[in-house]
Residue frames as qw, qx, qy, qz and C-alpha x, y, z in Angstrom:
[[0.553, -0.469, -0.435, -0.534, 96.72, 84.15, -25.23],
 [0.257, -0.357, 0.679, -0.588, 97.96, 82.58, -21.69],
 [0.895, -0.196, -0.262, -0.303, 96.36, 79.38, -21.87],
 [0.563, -0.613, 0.467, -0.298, 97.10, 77.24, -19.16],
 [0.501, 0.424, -0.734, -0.174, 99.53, 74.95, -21.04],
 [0.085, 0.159, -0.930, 0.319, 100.42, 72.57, -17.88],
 [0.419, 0.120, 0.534, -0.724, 96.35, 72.55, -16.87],
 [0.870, 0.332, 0.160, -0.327, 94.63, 71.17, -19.55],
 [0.483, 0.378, -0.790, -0.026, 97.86, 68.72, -20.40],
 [0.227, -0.179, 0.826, -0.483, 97.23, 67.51, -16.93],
 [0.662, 0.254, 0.276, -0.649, 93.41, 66.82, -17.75],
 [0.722, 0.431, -0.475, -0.258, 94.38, 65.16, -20.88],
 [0.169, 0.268, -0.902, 0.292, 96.86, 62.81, -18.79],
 [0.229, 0.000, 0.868, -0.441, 94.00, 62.20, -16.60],
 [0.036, -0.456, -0.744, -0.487, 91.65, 61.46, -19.69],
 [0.062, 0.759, 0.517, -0.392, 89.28, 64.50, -18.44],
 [0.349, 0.183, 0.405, 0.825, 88.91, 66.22, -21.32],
 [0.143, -0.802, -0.554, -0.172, 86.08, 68.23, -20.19],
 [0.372, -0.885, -0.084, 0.266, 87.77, 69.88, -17.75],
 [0.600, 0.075, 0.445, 0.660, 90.68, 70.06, -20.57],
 [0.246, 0.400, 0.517, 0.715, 88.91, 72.03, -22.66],
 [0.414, -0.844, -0.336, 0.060, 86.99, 73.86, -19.62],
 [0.656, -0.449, 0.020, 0.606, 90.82, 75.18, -18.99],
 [0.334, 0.006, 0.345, 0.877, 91.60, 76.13, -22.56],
 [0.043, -0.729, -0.630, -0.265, 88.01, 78.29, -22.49],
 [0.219, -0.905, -0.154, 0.330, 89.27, 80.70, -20.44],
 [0.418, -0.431, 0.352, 0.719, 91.46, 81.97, -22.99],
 [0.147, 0.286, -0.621, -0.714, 90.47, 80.81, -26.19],
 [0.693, 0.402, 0.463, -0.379, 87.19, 79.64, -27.96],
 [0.444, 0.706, -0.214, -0.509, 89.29, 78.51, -31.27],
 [0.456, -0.645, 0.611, 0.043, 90.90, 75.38, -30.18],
 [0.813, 0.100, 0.562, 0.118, 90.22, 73.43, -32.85],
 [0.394, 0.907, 0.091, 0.118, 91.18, 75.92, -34.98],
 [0.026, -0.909, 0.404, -0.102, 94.27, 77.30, -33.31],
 [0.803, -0.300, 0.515, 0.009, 95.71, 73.87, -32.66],
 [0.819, 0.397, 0.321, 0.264, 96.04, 72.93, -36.69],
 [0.505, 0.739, 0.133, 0.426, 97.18, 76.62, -37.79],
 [0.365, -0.906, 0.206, 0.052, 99.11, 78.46, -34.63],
 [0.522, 0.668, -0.462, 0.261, 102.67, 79.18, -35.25],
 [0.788, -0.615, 0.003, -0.018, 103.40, 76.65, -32.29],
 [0.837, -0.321, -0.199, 0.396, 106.74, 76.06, -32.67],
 [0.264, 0.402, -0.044, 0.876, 107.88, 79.67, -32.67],
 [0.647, -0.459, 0.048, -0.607, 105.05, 80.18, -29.62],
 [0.680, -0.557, 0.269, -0.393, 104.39, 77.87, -27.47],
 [0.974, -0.024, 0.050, 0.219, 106.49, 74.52, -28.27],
 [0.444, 0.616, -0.304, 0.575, 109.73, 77.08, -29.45],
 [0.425, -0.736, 0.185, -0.493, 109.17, 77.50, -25.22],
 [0.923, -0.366, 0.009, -0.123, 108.96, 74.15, -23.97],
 [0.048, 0.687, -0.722, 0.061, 112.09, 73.04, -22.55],
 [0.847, -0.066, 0.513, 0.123, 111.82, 69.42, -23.56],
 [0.722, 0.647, 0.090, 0.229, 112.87, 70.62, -27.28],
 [0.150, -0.867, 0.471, 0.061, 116.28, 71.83, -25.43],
 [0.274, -0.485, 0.818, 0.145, 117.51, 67.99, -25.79],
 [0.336, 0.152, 0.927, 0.075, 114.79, 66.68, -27.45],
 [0.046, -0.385, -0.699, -0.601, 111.37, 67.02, -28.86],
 [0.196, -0.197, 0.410, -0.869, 108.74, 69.52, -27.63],
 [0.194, 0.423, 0.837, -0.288, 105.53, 68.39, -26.46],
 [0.115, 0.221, 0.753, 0.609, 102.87, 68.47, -28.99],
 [0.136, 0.319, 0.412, -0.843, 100.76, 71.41, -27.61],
 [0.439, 0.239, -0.343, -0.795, 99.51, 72.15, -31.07],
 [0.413, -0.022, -0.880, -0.232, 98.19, 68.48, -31.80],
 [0.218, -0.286, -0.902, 0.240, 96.96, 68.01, -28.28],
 [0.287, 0.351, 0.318, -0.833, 94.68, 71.64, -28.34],
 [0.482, 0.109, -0.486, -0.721, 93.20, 70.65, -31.76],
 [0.299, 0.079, -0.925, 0.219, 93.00, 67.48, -30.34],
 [0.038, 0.415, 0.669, -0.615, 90.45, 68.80, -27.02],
 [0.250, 0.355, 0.024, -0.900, 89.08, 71.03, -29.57],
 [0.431, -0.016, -0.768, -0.474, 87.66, 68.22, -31.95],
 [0.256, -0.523, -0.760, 0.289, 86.13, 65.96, -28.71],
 [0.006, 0.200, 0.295, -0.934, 84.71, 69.45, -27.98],
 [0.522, 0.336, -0.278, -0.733, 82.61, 69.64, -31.02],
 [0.552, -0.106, -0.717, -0.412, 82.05, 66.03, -31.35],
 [0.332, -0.219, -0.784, 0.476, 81.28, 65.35, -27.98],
 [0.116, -0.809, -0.442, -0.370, 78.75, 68.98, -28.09],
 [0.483, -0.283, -0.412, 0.719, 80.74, 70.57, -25.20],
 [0.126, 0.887, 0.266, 0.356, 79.32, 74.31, -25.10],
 [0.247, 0.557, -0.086, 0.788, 80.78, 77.29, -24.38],
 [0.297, -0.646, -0.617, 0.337, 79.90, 78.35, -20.69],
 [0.139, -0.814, -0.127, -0.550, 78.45, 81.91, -20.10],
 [0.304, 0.078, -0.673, 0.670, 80.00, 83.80, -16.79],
 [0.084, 0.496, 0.644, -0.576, 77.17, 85.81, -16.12],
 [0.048, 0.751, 0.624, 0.210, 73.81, 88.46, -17.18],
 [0.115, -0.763, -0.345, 0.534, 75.05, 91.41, -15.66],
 [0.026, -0.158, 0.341, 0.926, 75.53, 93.26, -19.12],
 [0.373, 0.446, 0.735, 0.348, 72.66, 92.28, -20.95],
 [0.191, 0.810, 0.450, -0.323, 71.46, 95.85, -21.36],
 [0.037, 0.809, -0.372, -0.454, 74.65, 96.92, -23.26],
 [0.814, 0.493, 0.301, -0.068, 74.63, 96.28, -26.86],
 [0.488, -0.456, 0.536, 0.517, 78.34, 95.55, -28.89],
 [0.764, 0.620, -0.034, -0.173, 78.49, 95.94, -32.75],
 [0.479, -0.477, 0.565, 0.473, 81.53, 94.34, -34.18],
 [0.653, 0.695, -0.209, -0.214, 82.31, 94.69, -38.07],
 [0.455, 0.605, -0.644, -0.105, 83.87, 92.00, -39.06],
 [0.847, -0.266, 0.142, -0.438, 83.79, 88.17, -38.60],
 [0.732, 0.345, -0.586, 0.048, 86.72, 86.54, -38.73],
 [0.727, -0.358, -0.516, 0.279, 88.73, 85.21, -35.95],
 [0.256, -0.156, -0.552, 0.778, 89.12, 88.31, -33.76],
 [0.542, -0.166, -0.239, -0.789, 85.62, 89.63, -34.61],
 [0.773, -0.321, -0.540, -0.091, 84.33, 85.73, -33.58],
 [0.441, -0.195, -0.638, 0.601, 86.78, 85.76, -30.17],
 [0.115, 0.046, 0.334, -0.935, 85.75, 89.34, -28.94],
 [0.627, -0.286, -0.338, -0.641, 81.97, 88.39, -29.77],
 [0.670, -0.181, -0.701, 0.165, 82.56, 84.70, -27.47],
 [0.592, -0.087, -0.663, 0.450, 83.68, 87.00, -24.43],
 [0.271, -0.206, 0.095, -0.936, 81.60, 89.72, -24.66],
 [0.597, -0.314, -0.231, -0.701, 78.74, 87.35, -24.64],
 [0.580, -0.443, -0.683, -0.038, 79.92, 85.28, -22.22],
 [0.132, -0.197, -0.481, 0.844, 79.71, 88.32, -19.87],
 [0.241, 0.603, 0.760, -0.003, 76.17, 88.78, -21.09],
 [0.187, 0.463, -0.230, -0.835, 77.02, 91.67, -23.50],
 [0.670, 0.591, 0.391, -0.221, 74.19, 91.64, -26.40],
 [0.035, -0.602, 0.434, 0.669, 76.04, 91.77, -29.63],
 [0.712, 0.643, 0.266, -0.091, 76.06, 91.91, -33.47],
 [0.692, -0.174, 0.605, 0.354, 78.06, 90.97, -35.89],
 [0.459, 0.790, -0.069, -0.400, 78.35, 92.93, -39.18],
 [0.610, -0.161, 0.723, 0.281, 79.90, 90.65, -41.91],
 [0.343, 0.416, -0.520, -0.663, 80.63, 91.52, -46.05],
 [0.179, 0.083, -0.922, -0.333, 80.28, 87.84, -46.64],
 [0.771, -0.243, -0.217, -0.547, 77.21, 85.68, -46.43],
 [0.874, -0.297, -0.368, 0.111, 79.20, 83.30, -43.91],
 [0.402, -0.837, 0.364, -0.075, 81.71, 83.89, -40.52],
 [0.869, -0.332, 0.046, 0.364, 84.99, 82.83, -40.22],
 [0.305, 0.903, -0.235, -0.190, 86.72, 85.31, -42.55],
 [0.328, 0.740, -0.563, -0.167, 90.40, 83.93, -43.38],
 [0.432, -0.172, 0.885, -0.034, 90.17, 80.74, -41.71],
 [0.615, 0.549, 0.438, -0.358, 87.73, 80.34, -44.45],
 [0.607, 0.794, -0.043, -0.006, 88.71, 82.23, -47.65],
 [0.189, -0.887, 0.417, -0.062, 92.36, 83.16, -46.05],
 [0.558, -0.355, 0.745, -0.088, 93.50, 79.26, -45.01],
 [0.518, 0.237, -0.588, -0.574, 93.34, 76.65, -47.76],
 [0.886, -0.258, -0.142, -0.359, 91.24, 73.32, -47.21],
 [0.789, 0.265, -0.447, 0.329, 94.51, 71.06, -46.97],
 [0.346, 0.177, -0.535, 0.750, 95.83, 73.06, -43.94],
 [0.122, 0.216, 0.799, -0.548, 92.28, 73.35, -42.37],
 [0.068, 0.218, 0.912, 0.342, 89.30, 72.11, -42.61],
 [0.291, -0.258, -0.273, -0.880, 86.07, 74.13, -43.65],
 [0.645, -0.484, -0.582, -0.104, 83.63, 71.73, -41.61],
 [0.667, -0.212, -0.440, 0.563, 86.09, 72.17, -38.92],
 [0.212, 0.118, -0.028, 0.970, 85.50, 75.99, -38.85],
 [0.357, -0.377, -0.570, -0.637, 82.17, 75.84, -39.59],
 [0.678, -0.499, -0.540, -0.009, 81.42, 74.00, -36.27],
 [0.306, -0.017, -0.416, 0.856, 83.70, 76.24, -34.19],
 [0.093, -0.169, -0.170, -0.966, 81.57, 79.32, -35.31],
 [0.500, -0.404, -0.529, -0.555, 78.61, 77.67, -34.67],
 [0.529, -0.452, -0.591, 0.410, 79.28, 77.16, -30.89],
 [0.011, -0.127, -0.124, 0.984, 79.95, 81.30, -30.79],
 [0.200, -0.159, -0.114, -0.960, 77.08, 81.81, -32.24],
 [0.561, -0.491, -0.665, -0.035, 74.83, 79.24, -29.92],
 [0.352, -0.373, -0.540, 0.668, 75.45, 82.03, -27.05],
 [0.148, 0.736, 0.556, -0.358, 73.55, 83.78, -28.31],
 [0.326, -0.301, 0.291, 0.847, 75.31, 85.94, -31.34],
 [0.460, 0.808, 0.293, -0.223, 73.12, 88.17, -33.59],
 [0.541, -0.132, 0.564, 0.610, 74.54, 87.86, -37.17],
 [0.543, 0.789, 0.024, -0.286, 73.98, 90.55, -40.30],
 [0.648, -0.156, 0.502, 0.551, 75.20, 89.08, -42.86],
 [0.436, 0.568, 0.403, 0.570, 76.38, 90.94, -46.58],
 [0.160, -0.975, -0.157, 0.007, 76.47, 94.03, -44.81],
 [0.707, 0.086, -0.074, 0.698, 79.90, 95.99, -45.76],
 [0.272, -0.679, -0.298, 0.613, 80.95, 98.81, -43.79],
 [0.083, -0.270, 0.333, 0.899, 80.46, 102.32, -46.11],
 [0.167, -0.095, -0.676, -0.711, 78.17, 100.47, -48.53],
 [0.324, -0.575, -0.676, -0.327, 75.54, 99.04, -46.49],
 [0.501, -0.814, -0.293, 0.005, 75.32, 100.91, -43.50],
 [0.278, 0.590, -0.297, 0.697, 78.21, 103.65, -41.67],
 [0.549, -0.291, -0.655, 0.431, 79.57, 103.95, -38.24],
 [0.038, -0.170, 0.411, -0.895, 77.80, 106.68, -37.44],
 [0.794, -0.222, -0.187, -0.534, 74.24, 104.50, -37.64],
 [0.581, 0.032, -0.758, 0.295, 76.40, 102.18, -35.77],
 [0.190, 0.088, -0.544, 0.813, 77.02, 104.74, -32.95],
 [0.558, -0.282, -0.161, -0.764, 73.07, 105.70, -32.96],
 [0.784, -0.286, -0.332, -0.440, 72.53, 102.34, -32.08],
 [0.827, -0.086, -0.445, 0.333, 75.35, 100.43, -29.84],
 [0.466, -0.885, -0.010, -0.008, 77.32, 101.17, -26.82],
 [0.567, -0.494, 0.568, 0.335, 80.67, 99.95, -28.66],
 [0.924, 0.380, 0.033, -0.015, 82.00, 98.70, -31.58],
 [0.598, -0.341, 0.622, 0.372, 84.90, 96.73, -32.57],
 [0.664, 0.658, -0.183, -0.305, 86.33, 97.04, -35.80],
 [0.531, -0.472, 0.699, 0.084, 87.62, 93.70, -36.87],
 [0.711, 0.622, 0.116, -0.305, 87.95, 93.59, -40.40],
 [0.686, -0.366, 0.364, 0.513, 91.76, 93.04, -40.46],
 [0.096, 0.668, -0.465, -0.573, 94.32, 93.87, -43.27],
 [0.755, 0.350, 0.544, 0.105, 92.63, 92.26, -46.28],
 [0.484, 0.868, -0.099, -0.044, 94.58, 94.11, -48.49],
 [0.918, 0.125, -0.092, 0.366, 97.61, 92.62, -49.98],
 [0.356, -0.780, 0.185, 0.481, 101.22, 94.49, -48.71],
 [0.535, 0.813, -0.179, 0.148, 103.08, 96.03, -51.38],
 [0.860, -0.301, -0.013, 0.413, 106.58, 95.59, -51.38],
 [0.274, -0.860, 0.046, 0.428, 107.36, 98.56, -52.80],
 [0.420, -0.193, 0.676, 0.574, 109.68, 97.41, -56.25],
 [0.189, 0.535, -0.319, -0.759, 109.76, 98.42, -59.14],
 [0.192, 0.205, -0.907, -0.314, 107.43, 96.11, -61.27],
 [0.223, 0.236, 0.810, -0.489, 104.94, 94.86, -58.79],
 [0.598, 0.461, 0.110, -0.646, 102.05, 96.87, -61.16],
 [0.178, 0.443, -0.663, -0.576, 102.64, 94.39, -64.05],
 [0.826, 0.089, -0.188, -0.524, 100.55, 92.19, -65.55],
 [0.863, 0.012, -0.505, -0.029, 100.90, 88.71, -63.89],
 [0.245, 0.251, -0.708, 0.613, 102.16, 89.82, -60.50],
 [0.628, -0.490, -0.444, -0.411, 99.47, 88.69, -57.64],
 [0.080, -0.391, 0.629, -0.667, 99.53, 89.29, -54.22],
 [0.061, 0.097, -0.920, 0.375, 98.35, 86.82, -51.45],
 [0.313, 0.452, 0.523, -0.652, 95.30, 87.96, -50.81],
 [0.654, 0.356, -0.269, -0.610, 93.75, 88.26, -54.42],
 [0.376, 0.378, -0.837, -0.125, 94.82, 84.64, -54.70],
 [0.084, 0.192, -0.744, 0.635, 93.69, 83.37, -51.20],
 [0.242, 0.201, 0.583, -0.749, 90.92, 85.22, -50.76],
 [0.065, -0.595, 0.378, 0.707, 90.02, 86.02, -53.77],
 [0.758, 0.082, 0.634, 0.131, 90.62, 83.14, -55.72],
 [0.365, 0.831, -0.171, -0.384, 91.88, 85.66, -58.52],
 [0.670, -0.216, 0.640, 0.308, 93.82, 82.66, -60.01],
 [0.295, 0.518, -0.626, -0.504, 95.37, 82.89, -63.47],
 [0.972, 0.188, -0.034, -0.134, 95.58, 79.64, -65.89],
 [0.331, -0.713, 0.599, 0.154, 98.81, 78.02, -64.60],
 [0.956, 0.250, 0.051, 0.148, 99.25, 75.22, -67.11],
 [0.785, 0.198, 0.002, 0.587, 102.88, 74.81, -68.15],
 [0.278, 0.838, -0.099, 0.459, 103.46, 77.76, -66.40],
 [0.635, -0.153, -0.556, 0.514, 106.59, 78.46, -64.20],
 [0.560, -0.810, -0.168, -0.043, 105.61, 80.25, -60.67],
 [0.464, 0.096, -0.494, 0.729, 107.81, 82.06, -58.51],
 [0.550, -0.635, -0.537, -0.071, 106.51, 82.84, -54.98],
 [0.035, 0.712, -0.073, 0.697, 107.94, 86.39, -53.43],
 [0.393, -0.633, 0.297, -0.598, 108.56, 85.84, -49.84],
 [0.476, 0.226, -0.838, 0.142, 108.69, 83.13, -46.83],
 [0.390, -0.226, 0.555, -0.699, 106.15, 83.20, -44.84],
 [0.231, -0.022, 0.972, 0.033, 103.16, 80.97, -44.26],
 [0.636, 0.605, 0.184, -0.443, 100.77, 82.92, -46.66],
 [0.316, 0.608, -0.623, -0.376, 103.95, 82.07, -49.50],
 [0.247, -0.040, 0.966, 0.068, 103.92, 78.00, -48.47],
 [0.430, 0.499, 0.576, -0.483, 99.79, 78.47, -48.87],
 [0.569, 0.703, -0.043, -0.424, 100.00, 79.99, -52.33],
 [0.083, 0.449, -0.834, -0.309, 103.11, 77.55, -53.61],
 [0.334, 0.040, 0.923, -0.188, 101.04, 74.69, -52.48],
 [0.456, 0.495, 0.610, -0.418, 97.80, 75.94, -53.94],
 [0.361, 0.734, -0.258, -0.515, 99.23, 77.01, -57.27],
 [0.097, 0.264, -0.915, -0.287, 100.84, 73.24, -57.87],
 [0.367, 0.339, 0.713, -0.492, 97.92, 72.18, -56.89],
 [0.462, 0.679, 0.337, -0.460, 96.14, 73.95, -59.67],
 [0.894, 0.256, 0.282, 0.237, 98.64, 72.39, -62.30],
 [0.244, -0.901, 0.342, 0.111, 101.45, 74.70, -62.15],
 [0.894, 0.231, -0.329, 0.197, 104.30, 72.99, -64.29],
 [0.545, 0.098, -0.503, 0.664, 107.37, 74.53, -61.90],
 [0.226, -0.910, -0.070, -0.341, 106.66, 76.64, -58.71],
 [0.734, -0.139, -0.377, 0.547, 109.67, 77.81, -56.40],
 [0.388, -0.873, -0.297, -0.016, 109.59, 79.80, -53.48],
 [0.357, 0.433, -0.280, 0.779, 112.69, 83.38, -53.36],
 [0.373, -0.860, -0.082, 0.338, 113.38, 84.55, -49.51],
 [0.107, 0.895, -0.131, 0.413, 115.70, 86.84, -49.13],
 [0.473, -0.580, 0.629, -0.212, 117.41, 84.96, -45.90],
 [0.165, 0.258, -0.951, 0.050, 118.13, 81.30, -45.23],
 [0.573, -0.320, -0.639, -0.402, 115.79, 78.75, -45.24],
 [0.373, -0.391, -0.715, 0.444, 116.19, 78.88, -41.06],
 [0.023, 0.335, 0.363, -0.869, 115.02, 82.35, -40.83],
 [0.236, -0.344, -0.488, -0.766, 111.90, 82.22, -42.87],
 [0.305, -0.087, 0.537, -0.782, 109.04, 82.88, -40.71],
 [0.831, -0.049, -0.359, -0.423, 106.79, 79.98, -41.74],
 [0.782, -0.389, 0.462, -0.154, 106.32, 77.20, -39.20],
 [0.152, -0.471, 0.826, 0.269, 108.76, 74.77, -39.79],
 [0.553, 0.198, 0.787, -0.189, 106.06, 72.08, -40.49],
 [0.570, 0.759, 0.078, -0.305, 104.45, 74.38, -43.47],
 [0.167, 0.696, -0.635, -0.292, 107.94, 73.91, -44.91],
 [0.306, -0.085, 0.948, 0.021, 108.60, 70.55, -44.44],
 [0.515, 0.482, 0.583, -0.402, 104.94, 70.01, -45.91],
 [0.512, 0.714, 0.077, -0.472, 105.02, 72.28, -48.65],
 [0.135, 0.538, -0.789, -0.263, 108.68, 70.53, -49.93],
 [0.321, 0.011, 0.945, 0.070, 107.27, 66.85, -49.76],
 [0.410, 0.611, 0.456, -0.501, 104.12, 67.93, -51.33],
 [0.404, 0.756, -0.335, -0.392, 105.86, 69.26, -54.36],
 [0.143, -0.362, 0.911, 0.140, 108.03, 66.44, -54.61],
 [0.485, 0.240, 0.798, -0.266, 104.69, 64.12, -53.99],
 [0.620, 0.689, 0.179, -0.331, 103.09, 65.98, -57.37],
 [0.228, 0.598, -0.704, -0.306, 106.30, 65.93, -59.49],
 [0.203, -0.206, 0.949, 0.126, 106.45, 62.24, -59.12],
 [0.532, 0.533, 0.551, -0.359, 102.96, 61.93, -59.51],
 [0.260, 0.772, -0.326, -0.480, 103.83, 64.03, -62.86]]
């Protein structure tokens, strides 16, 4: 994104968190979001060059951090200017690059709408993210600052069924399609059609959950949609769940935390057990 790491650490040092969170606005309107769930230390802390002899600085902690005082404190969004209003954006789809490209069209005073399947915005930070690794309120209130600048929202409205982009084009001077890839990846193996194999996204989004009693789980992969579904499947009383890469545990591509998290977690229920 280019946020201005060293600028709004400075602000924080000098307890001005306005102008903190004034900094990280010119990048990103997600901070209380992107702070809990950004892959920081493979991004912006995998950078810092205190974690050469030590520990990095806690970028992630300290943007959620400006982003909470943001929202409890009412901070708003600033508009640059008015000189679009006559040009009119549709974007399909409301999750988080549907919500960002809506924030910066309107604050350049593009008019836009929002086309959304569901009956609420945030798409995967929502259905996508489980509560435990962020927090529904905490989403809720982001969105609601985008859409205090004025955002015109249709909700239930799915592209094909309720309406087609060519009545888009009739009516806008743009549109963004930002509906992402809600469709689970195939891996391609022999087997995958069989009864009791579930991909991420039916699970996730979905919530296409089997009955896991006394059943044992295995969890296809290493990212940080596989920690999400290990977690959320002991969770849901799973008797064994255990997670197959295909590399070493250093080259999985989940944040290191989601590991670290998702092992004590299991441990924490077993004993509990």
């Amino acid at each position: 994104l280019g946020n201005n790491i060293p600028g709004f650490i400075k602000a924080i040092k000098e307890e001005d968190y306005k102008k903190a969170y004034e900094i990280l606005s010119e990048t990103t309107v997600l901070e209380a979001v992107c702070g809990r769930i950004c892959p920081h230390t493979k991004q912006c802390e995998g950078s810092c060059v205190r974690g050469i002899k030590s520990s990095p600085v806690s970028i992630g902690e300290m943007e959620a951090f400006i982003g909470d005082i943001s929202i409890k404190e009412h901070y708003k969004i600033s508009e640059k200017n008015t000189d679009n209003i006559d040009k009119k954006i549709a974007i399909v789809g409301g999750g988080p690059a549907g919500l960002t490209a809506a924030a910066f069209l309107l604050r350049n005073g593009y008019s836009v709408t929002i086309y959304e399947k569901y009956n609420y915005l945030g798409g995967l930070l929502v259905h996508g993210i489980p509560e435990f690794r962020l927090s529904k309120e905490v989403v809720k209130q982001t969105v609601q600052k985008i859409i205090d600048l004025g955002l015109e929202v249709k909700y239930n409205q799915e592209l094909e069924k309720d309406f087609s982009l060519q009545e888009l084009e009739e009516t806008y001077d743009a549109i963004f399609l930002a509906f992402g890839a809600n469709i689970t990846t195939k891996m391609g193996v022999e087997g995958e059609e069989l009864d009791g194999i579930y991909g991420g996204n039916q699970l996730l989004e979905h919530q296409s959950h089997p009955n896991y009693t006394n059943k044992k789980v295995a969890i296809i992969g290493g990212g940080n949609v596989a920690m999400d579904c290990a977690r959320t499947i002991k969770r849901l009383g799973a008797q064994e769940v255990k997670v197959i890469y295909r590399r070493a545990e250093e080259q999985m591509p989940a944040e290191t935390k989601e590991i670290q998290e998702a092992k004590e977690e299991m441990e924490e229920i077993k004993r509990k057990e």
